[in-house]
MMTF fields as JSON, N, C-alpha, C and O atoms, coordinates in Angstrom:
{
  "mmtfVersion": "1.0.0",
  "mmtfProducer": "UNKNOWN",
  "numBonds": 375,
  "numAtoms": 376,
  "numGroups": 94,
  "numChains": 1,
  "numModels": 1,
  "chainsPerModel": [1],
  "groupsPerChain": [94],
  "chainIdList": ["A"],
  "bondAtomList": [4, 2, 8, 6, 12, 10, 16, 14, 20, 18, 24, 22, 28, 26, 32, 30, 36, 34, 40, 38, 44, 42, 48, 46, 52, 50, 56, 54, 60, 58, 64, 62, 68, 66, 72, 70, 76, 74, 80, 78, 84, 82, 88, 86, 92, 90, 96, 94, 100, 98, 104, 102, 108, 106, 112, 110, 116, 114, 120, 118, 124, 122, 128, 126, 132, 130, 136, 134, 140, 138, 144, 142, 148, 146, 152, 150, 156, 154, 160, 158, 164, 162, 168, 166, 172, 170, 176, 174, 180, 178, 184, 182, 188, 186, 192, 190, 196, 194, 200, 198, 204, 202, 208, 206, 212, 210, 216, 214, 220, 218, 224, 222, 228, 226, 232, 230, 236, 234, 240, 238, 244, 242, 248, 246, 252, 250, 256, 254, 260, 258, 264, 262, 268, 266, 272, 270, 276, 274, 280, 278, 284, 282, 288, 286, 292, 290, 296, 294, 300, 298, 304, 302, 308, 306, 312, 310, 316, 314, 320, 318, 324, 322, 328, 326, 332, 330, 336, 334, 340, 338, 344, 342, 348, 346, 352, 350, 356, 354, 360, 358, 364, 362, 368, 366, 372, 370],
  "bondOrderList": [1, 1, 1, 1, 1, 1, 1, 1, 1, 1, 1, 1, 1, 1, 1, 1, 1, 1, 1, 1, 1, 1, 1, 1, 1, 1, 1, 1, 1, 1, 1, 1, 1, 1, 1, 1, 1, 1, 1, 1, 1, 1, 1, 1, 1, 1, 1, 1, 1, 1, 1, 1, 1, 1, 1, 1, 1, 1, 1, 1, 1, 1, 1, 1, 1, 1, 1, 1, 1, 1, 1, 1, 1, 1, 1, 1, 1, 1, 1, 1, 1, 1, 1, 1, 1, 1, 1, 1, 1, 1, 1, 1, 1],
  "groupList": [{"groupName": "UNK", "atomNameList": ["N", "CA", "C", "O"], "elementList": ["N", "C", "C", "O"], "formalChargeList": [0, 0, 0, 0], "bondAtomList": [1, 0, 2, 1, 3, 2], "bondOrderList": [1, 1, 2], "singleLetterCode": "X", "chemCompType": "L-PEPTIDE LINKING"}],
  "groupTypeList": [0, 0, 0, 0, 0, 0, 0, 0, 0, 0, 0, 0, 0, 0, 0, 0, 0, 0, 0, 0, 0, 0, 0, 0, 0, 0, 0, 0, 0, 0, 0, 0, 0, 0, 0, 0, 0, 0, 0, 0, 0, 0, 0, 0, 0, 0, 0, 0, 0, 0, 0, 0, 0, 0, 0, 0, 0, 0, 0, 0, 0, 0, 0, 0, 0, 0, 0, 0, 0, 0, 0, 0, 0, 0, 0, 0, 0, 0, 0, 0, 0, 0, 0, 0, 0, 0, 0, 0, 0, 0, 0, 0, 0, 0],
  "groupIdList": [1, 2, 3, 4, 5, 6, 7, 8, 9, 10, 11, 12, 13, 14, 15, 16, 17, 18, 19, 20, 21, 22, 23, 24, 25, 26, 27, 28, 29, 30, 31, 32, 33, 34, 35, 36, 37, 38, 39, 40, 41, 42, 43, 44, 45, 46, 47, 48, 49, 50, 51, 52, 53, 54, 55, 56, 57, 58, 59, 60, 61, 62, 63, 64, 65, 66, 67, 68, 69, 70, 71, 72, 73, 74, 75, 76, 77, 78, 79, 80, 81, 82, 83, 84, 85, 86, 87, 88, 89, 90, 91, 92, 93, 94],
  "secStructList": [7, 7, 1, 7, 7, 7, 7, 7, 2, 2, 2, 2, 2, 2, 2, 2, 2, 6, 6, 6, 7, 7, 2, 2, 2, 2, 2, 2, 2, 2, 2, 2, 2, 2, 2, 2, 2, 2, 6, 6, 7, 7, 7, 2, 2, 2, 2, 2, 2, 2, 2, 2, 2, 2, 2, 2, 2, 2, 2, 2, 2, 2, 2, 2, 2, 2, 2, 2, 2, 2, 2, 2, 2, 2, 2, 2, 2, 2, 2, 2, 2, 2, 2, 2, 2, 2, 2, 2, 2, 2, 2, 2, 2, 7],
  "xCoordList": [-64.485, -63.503, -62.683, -63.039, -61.592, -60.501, -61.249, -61.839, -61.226, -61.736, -63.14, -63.42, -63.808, -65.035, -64.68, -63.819, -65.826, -65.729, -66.242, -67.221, -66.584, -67.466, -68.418, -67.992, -69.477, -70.526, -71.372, -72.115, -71.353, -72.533, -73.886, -74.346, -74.418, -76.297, -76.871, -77.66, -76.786, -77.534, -77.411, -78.337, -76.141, -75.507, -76.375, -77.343, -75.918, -75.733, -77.454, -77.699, -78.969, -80.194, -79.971, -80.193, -79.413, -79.675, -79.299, -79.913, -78.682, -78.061, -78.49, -78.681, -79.346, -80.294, -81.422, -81.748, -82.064, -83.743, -83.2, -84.019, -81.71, -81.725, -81.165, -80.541, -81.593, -81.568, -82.356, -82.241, -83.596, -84.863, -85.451, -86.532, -84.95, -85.547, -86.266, -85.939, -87.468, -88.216, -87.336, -86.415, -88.229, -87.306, -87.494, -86.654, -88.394, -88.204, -87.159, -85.979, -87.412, -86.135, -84.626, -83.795, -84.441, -83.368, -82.966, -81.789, -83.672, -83.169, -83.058, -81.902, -83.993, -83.764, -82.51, -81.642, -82.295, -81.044, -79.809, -79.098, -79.649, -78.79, -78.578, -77.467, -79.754, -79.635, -78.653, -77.681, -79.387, -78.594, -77.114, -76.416, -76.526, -75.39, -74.415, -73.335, -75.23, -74.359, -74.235, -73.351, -75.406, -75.419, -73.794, -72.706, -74.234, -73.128, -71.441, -70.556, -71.234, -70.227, -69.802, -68.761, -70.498, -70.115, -70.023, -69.46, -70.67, -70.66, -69.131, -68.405, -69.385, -68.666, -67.708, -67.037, -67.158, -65.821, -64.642, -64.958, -63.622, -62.549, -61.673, -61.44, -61.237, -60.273, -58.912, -58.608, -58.031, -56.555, -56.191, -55.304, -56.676, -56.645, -56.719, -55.9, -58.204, -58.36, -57.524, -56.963, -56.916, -55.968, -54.734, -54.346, -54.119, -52.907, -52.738, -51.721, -54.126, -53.9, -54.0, -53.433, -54.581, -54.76, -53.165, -52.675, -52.791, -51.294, -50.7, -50.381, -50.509, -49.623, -49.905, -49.018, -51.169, -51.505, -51.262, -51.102, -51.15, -50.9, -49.038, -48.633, -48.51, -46.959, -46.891, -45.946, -47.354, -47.123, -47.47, -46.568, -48.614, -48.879, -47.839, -47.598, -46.982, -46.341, -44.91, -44.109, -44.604, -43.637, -43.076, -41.902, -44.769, -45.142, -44.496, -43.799, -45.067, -45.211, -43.499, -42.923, -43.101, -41.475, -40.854, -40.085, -40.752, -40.828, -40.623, -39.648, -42.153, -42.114, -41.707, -41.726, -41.228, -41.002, -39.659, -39.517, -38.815, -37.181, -37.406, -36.875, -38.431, -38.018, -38.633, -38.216, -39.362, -39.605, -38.692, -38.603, -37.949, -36.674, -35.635, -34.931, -35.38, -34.178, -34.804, -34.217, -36.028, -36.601, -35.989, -35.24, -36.154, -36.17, -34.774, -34.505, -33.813, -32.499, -32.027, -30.922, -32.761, -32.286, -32.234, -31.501, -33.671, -34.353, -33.858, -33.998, -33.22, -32.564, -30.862, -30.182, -30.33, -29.351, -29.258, -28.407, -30.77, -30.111, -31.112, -31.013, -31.777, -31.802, -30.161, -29.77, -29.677, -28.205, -27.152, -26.059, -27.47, -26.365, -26.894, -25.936, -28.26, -28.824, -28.056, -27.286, -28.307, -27.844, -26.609, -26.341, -25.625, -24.128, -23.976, -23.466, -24.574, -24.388, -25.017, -24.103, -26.329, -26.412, -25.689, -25.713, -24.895, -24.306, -22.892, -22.538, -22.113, -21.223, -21.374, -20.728, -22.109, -22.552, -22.645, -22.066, -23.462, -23.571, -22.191, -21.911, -21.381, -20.408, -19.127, -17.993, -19.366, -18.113, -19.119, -18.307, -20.244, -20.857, -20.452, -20.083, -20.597, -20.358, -18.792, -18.272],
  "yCoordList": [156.458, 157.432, 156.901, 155.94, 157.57, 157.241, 157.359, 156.503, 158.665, 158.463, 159.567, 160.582, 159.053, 160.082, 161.884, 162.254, 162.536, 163.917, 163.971, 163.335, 164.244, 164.738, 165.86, 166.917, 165.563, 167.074, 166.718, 165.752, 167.852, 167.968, 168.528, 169.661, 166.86, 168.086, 168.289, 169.233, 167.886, 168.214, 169.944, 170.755, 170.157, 171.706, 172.247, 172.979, 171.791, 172.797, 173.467, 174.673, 171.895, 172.563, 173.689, 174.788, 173.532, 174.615, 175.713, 176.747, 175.758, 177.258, 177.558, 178.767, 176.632, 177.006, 177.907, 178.989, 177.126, 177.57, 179.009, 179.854, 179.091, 180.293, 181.487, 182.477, 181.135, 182.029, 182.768, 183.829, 181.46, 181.804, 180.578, 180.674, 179.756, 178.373, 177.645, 177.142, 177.588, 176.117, 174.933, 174.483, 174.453, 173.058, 171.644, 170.81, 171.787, 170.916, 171.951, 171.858, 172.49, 173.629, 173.216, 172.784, 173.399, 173.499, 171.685, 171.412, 170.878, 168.811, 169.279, 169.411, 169.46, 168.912, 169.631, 169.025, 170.916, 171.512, 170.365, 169.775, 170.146, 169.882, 168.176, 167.645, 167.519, 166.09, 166.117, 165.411, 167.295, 167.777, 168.015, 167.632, 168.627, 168.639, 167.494, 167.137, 166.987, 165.671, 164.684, 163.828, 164.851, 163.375, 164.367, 163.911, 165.374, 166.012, 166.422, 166.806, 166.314, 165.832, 164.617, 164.504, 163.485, 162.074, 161.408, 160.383, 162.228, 161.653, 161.842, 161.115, 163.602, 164.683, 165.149, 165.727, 165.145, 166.225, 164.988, 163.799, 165.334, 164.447, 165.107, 166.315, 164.403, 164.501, 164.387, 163.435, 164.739, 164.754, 163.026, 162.632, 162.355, 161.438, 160.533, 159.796, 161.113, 160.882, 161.249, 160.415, 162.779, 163.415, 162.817, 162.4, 162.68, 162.455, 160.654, 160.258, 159.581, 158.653, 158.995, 158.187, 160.001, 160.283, 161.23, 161.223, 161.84, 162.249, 160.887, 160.648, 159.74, 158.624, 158.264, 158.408, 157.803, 157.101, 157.809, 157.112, 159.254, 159.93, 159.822, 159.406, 159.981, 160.041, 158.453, 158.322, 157.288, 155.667, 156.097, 156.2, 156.433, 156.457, 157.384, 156.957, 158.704, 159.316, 158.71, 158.922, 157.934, 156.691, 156.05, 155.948, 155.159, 154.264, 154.725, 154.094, 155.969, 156.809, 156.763, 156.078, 157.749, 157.922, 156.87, 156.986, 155.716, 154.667, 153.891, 153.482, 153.968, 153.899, 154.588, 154.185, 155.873, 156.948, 156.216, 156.101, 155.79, 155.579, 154.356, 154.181, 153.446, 152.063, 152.59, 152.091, 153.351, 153.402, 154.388, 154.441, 155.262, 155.773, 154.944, 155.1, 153.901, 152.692, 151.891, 151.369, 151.976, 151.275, 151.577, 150.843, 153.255, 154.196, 154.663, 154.968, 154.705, 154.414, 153.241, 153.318, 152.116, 150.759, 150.85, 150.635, 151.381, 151.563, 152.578, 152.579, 153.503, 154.652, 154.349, 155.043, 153.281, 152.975, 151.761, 151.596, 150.861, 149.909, 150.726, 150.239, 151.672, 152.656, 153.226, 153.143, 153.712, 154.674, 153.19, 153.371, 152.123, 151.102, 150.479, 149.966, 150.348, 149.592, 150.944, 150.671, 152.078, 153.53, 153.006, 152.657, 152.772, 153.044, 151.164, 150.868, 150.721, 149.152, 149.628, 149.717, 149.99, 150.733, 151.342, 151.032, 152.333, 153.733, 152.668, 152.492, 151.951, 151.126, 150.103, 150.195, 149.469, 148.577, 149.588, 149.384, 150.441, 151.245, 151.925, 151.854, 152.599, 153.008, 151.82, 152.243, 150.587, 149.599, 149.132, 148.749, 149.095, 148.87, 150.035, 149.925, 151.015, 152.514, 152.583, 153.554],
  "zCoordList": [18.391, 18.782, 19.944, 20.627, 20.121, 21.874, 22.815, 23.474, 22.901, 24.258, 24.597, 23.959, 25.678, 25.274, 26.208, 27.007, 25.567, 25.833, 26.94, 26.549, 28.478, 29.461, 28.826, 28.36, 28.862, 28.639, 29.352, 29.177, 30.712, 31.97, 31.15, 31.008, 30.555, 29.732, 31.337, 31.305, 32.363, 33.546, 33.754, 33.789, 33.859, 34.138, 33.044, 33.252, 31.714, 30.381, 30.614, 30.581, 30.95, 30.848, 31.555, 31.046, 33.061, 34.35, 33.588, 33.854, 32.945, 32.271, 31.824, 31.956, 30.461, 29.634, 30.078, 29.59, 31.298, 31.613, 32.64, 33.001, 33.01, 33.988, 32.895, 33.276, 31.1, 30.776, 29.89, 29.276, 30.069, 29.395, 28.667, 28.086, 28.685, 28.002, 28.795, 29.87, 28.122, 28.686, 28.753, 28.071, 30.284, 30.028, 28.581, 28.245, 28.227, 26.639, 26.15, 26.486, 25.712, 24.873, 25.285, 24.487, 26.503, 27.133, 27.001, 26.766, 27.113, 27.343, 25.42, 25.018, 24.55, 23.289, 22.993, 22.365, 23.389, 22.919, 23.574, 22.76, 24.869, 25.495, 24.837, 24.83, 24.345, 23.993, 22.371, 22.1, 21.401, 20.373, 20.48, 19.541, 21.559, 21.752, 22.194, 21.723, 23.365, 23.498, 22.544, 22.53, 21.498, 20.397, 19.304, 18.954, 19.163, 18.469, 19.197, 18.433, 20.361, 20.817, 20.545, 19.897, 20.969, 20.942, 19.486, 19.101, 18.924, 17.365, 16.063, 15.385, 16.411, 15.537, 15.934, 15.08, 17.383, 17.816, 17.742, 17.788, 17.654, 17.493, 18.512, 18.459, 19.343, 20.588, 20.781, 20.063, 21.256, 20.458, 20.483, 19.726, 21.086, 21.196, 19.307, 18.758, 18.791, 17.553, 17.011, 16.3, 17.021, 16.239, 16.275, 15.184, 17.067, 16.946, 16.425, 15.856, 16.804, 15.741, 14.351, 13.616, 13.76, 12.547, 11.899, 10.769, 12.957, 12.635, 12.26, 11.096, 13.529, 13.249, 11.66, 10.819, 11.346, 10.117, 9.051, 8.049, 8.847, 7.949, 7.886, 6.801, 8.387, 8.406, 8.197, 7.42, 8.458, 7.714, 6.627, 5.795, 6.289, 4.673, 4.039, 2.909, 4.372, 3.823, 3.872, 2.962, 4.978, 4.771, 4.1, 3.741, 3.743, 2.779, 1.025, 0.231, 0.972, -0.225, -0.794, -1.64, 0.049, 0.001, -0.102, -1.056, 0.45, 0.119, -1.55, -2.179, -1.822, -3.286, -4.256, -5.419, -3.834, -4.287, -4.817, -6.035, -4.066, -3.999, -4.971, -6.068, -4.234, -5.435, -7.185, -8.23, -7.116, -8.563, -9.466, -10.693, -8.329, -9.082, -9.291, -10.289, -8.343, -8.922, -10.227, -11.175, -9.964, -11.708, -12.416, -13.061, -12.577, -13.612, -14.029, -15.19, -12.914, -13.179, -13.94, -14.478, -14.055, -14.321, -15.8, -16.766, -15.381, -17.195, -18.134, -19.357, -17.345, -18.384, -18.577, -19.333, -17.824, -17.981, -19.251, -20.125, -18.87, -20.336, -21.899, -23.025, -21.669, -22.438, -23.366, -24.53, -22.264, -22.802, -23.076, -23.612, -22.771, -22.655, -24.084, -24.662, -24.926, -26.199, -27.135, -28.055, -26.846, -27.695, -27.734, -28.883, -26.865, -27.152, -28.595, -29.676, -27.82, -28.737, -30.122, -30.941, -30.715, -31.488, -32.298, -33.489, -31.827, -32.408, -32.807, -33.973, -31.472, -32.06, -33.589, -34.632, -33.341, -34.272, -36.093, -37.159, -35.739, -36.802, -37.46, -38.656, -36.442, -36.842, -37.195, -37.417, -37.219, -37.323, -38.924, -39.767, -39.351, -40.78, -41.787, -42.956, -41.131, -41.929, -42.096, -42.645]
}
């Protein structure tokens, strides 16, 4: 990840046991949380690289988007351009 989260587990036990938790209770809870902060939360830091990379890839996309419509223009033009040679040809036999 960017950058890390601060989580006081020192504070978080004190809170814990001043609200009824043993202190094992209160470190395993508080160790659970910090492994699940540092692991699982994503920070805008993460986010907003994951914004950047998503808008390149949608870039990217649009992108291809345009060149495979100039294909497809190319291709429907010597499509309508074999039809007209065709239809000519036919109508100068007939």
């Amino acid at each position: 990840m960017g950058r890390a989260i601060v989580f006081d587990t020192h504070a978080y036990v004190k809170k814990l046991k001043a609200v009824g938790f043993t202190e094992e209770q209160a470190e395993t809870l508080a160790a659970s949380q910090a492994e699940l902060i540092d692991e699982r939360l994503a920070t805008k830091y993460d986010l907003k690289e994951l914004d950047n990379a998503h808008k390149k890839d949608i870039a990217e996309l649009r992108r291809d988007i345009k060149e495979m419509e100039m294909r497809l223009t190319i291709k429907l033009g010597a499509i309508v351009t074999t039809g007209i040679v065709i239809v000519t040809a036919l109508v100068k036999l007939l």
